[in-house]
C-alpha positions in Angstrom: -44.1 45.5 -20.4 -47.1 42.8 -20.6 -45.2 41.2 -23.5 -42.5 40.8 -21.7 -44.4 39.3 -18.7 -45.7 37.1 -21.0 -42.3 36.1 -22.9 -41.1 35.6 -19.3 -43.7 32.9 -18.1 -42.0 29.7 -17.4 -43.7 26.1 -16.1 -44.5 22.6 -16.9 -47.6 21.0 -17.8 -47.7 19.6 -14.3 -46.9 22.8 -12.8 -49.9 24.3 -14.4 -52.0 21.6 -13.8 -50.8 22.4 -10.2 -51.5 25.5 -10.1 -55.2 25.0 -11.4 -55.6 22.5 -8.7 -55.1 24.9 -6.2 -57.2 27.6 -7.2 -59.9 25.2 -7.6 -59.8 23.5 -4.7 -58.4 19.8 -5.5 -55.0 20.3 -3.9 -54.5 22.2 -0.9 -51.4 24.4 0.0 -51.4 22.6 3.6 -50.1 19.6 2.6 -46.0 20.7 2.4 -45.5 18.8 -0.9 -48.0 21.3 -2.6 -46.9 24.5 -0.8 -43.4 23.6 -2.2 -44.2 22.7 -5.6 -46.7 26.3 -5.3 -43.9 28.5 -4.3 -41.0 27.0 -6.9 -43.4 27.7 -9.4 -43.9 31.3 -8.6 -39.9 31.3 -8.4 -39.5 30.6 -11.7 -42.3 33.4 -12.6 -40.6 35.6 -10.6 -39.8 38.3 -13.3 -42.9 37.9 -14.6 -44.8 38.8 -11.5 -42.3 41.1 -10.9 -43.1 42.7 -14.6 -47.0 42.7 -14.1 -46.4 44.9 -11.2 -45.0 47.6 -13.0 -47.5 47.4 -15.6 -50.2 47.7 -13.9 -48.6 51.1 -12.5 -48.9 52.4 -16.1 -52.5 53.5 -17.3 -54.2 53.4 -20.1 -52.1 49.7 -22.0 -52.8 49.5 -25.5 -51.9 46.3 -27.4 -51.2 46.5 -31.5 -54.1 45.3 -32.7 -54.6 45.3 -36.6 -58.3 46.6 -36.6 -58.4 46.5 -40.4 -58.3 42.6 -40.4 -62.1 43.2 -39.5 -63.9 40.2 -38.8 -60.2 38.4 -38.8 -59.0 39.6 -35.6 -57.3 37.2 -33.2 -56.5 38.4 -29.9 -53.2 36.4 -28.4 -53.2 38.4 -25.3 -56.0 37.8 -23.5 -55.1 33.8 -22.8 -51.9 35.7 -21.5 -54.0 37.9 -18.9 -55.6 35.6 -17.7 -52.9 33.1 -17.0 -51.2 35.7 -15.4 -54.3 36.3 -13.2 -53.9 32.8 -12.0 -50.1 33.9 -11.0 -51.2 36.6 -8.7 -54.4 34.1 -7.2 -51.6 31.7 -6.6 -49.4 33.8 -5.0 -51.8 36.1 -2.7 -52.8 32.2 -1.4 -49.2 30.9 -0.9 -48.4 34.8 0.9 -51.8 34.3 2.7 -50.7 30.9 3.9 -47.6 32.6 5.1 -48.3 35.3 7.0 -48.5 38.2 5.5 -51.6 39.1 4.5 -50.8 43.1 3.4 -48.8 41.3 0.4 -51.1 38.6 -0.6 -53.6 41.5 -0.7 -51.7 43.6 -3.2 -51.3 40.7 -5.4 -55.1 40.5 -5.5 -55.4 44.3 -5.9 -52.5 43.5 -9.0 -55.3 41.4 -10.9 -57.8 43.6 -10.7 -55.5 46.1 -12.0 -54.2 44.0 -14.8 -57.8 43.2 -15.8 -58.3 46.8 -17.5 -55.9 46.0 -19.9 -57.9 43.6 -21.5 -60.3 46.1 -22.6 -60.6 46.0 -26.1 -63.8 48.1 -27.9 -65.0 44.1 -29.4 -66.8 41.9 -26.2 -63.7 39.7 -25.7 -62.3 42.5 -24.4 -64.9 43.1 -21.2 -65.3 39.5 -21.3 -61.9 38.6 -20.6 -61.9 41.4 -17.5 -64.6 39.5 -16.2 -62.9 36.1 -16.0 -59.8 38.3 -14.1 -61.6 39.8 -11.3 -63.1 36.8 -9.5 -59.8 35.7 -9.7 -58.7 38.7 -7.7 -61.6 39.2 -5.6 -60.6 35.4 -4.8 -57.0 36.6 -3.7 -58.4 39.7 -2.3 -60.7 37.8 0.1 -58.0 35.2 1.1 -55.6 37.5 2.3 -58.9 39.4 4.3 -59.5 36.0 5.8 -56.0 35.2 7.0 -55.0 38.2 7.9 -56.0 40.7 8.0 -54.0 43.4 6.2 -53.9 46.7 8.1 -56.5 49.4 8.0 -54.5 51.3 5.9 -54.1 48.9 3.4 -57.6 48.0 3.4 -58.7 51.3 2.7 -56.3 52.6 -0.2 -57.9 48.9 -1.3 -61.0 50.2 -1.0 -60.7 53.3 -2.2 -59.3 51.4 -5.6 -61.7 49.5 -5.9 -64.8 52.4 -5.8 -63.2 53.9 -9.0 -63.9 50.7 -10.6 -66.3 51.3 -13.6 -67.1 48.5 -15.9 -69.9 50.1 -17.6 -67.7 52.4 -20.8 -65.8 49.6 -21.4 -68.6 46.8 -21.8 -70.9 50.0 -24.1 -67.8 50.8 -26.4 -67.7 46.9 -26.8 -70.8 46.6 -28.0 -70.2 50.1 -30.5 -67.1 48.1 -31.3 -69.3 45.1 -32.5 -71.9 46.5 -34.4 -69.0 48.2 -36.3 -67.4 44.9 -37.0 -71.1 43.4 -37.9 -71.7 45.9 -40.3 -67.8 45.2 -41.6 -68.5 41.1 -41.8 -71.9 41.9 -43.9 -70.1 43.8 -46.6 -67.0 41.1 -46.7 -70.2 38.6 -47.1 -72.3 40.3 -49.7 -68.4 40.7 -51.5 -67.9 36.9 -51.6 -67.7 34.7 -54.6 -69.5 32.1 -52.4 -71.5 33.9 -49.5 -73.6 30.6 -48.2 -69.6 29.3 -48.0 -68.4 32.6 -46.0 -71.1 32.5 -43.5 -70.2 28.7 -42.7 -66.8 29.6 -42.2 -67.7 32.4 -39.8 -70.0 30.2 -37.9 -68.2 27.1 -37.6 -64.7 27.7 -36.3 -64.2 23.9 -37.2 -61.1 24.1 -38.4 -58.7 25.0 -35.3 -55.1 24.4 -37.1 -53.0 27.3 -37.1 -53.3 27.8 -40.6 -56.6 28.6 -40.3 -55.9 30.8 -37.6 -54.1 33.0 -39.4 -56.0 32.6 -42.3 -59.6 33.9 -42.1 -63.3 34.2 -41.0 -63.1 31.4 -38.7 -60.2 33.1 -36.8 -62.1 34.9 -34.4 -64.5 32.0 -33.3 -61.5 29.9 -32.8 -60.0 32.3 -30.9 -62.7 33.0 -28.3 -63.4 29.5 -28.1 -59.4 28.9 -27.1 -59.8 31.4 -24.5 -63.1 30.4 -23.1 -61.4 27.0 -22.4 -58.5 28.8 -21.0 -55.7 27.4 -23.4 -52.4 29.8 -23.2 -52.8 30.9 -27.1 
């Protein structure tokens, strides 16, 4: 379902520079020019939100990762989650701005959702969830703020958000790198050339999308794409 979200995402350069704009603060949805660009870029993502809310619905998401790659892995979806995170900001502010602050709330409660599935038993994984929920505790206290949603929707909100627990998922991530540590020493001490290997894994120089699919360097360019929030 999240790969189809993804697959679904539609927008300009402009739009998403729009949209970033927003969320930081440099354009505000009160100016009518905005709020109109804002909400014809969440029509075109329509599906896409649409999809994200019945994913969310579905516990435990798993993404194909192939684990035997070691050292190698690249993680696409991630960029993806958190893109989408932006989505739902976006929208609980535009719904927020509007007058219904029940729905701008779910939308904030859908990011905090979504941000389990970026778990992953490597630290990108709870790293990633921790760039999503300030973006929903953002949305979350907008629609608080403008609102505010009813009792009963603040508590069923509440109640969500008590079961959060961020502590398994940030320990198996660390379990998850000492395995790949231990894995990356052998592939060193196996090299031809290991002064050479250990550059590669350190440098992440070479960003072209060769080298991406490549080798050692993968997974430093990789987190370094995400951490400067390109969509990968």
């Amino acid at each position: 379902i999240y790969q189809k979200a993804f697959r679904a995402m539609q927008g300009s350069p402009e739009e998403y520079e729009l949209e970033r704009a927003v969320l930081g603060g440099k354009a505000g949805l009160e100016d009518p020019a905005v709020m109109e660009a804002a909400k014809s870029f969440l029509a075109k993502n329509a599906q896409t939100l649409e999809l994200l809310c019945e994913a969310t619905a579905v516990p435990r998401c798993r993404f194909e990762v192939d684990w035997s790659a070691g050292y190698d892995l690249v993680f696409y979806q991630h960029a993806n989650l958190r893109e989408c995170a932006r989505m739902l900001e976006l929208r609980s502010m535009v719904l927020a701005r509007e007058g219904d602050p029940e729905a701008a709330l779910e939308a904030g409660m859908t990011a905090l959702r979504m941000s389990a599935a970026a778990e992953e038993p490597v630290a990108i994984g709870p790293l990633t969830r921790y760039a999503i929920i300030p973006m929903g505790t953002r949305a979350i206290a907008n629609a608080l703020w403008s609102g505010p949603p009813s009792a009963a929707a603040c508590r069923r909100a509440a109640s969500e958000i008590g079961e959060i627990d961020l502590t398994p998922g940030f320990v198996r991530a660390l379990k998850g790198e000492r395995a790949l540590g231990i894995s990356t020493i052998e592939k060193v001490r196996g090299a031809d050339d290991p002064v050479s290997a250990i550059g590669m894994m350190n440098s992440g120089a070479d960003d072209s999308e060769a080298a991406i699919a490549r080798g050692p360097a993968a997974r430093w360019v990789a987190y370094r794409r995400v951490c400067e929030d390109e969509l990968i």
